[in-house]
N, C-alpha and C positions, 0 to 999 in steps of 0.2 A: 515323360522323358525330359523335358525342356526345366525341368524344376533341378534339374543336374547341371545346369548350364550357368553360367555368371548372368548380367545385369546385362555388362554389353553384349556378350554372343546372342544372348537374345533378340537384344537389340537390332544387329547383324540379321539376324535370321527374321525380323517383319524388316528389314531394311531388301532382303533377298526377295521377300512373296510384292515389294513394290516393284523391284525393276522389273519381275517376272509381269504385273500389271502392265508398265509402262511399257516393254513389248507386244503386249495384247498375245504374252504365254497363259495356258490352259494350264500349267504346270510349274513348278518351280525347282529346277534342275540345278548341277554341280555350278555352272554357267554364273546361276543368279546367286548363289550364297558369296559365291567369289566377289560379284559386284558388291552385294550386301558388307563385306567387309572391307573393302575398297573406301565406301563411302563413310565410315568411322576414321576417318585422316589420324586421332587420337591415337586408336588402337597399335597392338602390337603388330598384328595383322599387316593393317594400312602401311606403316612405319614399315615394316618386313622387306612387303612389296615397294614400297615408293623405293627403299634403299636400292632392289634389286634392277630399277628402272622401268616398273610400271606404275602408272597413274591411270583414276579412275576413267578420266576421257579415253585410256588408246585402247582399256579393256573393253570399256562399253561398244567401240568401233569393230573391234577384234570377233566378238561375241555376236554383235550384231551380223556380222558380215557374215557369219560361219554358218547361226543358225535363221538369220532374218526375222520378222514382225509377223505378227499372227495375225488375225482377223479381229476389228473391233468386235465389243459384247464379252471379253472372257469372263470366267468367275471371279467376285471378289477375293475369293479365299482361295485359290488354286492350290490342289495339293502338291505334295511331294515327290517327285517320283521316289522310284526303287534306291536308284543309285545316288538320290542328295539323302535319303533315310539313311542309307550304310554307312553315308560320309559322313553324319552326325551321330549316328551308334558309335563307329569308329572313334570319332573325337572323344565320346567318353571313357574308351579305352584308352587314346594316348593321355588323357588324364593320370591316369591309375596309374599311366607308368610315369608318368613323373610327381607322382604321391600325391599332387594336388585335387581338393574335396571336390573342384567343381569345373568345368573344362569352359574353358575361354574360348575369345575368339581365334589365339594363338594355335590352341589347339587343334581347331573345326579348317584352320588353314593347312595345318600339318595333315591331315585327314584329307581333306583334298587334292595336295599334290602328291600323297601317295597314290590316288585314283587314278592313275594315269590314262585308264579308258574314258576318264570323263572330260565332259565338253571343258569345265575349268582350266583341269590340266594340258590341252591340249591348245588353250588358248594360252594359256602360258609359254608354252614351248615356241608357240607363233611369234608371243612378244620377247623371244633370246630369254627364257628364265625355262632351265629344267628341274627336274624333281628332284634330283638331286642336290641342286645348288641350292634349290627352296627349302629343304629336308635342311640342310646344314644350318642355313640363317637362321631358319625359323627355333629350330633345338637350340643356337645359341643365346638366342631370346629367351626364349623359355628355361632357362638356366639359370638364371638370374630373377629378384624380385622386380615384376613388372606393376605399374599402375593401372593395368587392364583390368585387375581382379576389382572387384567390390569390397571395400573394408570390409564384410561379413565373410565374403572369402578369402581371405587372406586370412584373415582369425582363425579359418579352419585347416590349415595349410599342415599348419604341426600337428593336427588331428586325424591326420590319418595313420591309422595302425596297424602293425602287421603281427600277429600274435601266431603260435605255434602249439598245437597238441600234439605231442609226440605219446607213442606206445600205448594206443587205446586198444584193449585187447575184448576182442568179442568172439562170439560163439556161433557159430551157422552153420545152416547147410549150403554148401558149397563144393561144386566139385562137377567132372564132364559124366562120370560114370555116376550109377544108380546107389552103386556101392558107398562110395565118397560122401554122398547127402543122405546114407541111411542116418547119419548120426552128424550132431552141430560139430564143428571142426573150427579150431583157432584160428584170428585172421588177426592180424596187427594192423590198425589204422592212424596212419600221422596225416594230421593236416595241415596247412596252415592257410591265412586267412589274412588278409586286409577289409578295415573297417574304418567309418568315421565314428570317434569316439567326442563326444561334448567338453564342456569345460570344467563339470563340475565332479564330484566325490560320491557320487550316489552309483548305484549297479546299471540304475533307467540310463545313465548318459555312455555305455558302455555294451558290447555283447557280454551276454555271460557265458563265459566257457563251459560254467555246470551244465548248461543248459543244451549247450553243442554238441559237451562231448554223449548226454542223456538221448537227444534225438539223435542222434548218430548213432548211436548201441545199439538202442531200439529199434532202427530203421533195419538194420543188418539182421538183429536176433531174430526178428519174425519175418525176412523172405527168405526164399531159397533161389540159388541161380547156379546155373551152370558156369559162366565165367568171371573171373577177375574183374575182366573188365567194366562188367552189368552192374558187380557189387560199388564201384570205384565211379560209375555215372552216374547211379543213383544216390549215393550219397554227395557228387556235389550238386545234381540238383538240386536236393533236400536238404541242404545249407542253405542254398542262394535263395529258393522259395521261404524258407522259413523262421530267415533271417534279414530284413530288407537294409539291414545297414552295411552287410559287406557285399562287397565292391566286386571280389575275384577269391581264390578257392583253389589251393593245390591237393589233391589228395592223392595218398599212395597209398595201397590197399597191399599186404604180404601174406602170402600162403605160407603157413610156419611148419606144416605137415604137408610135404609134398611128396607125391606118391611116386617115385622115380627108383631107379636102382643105382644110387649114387647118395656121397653124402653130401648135403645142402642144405645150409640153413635155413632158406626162404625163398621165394618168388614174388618178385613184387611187380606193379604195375601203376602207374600214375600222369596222370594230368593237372591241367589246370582250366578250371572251368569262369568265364567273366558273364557277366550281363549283358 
């Protein structure tokens, strides 16, 4: 996961499993990534929060106080809990939503103070800074080209892509009754899709669509399911597993032949599936 991450969030994040040391924490919590970005003064992050009137001293006190010092002897390597994992899945989602290839520390901060149950944000709230003020700062940051990314990231910024198969028309068995899946029955499948795509002119630096819309056909033509919905999960998981460049994954799956006593041209059904 961390290979999705910039240079400095990284950074950030062995800056986070230190303080969690330096407490003599067994774990490294919402708490410690908070400090971990505190301590890149550089960062967007640091910058964020300095603006908003925290500094790394009154956090460290804030934090300390809340949850206090552990016992000497912890692990060198303390893992993650649950909820600093989520807060870093999460950040590579607010990535995605602001198109960029690789999620900063800007990001992993904005990821945070959505966590409002977490020790970070709660220490926040201690130090006069709520989620919502930090939501606002932070997105206006991230709006604009920052020096947080890594020139490799930043190169990749225009490379993310968002491509569309519309009217892929397939054959299955589908349907709630017996009757319905004696026979394959039309189903209209549009997807669309965000990807990093490379710099160069070749098919390798690119998804191929032939290829999306081929394992998608096939995926469909040979199961059978009873609902919309079944055909419409499994096929974005079957993108996202077998495809490891895109990002996220809208699909809407329409029943063309719907068995009603009404006239209608379709029923459709759709999500959006991310990593």
């Amino acid at each position: 996961m961390f290979e999705r991450f910039t240079e400095r969030a990284r950074k950030a994040i062995v800056l986070a499993q230190e303080e969690a040391r330096r407490l003599n924490h067994g774990y490294v919590g919402t708490e410690h990534l908070l400090l971990g970005l505190l301590r890149q003064e550089e960062g967007v992050a640091a910058r964020t929060l300095n603006s908003l009137g925290v500094t790394l001293k009154e956090a460290r006190e804030q934090i300390e106080s809340m949850v206090g010092r552990g016992e000497e002897g912890t692990a060198d390597q303390p893992p993650f809990t649950p909820r600093s994992k989520k807060v870093l899945e999460f950040a590579l989602r607010e990535a995605v939503q602001f198109e960029d290839a690789y999620a900063g520390a800007g990001h992993i901060l904005l990821s945070l103070v959505k966590e409002t149950n977490g020790t970070a944000a709660i220490a926040l709230s201690h130090l006069g800074v709520t989620p919502e003020e930090a939501s606002v700062e932070i997105t206006q940051r991230l709006t604009v080209a920052d020096p947080e990314d890594s020139a490799y990231a930043r190169s990749l910024r225009a490379s993310v892509v968002r491509a569309r198969v519309e009217g892929l028309l397939v054959h299955t068995r589908c349907g709630v009754t017996d009757e319905e899946r004696a026979l394959p029955q039309a189903l209209r499948v549009d997807l669309e899709y965000m990807y990093r795509a490379g710099e160069g002119d070749e098919i390798e630096e690119t998804v191929d669509y032939g290829a999306v819309l081929q394992n998608v056909a096939g995926l469909l033509e040979r199961e059978e399911f009873r609902l919309l919905e079944t055909g419409m999960r499994r096929v974005g998981g079957h993108v996202l597993e077998g495809f490891p460049a895109i990002l996220e994954a809208t699909v809407r799956v329409t029943k063309l032949n719907v068995p009603v006593a009404r006239v209608v041209s379709g029923v459709s059904v759709e999500a959006t599936f991310r990593r």
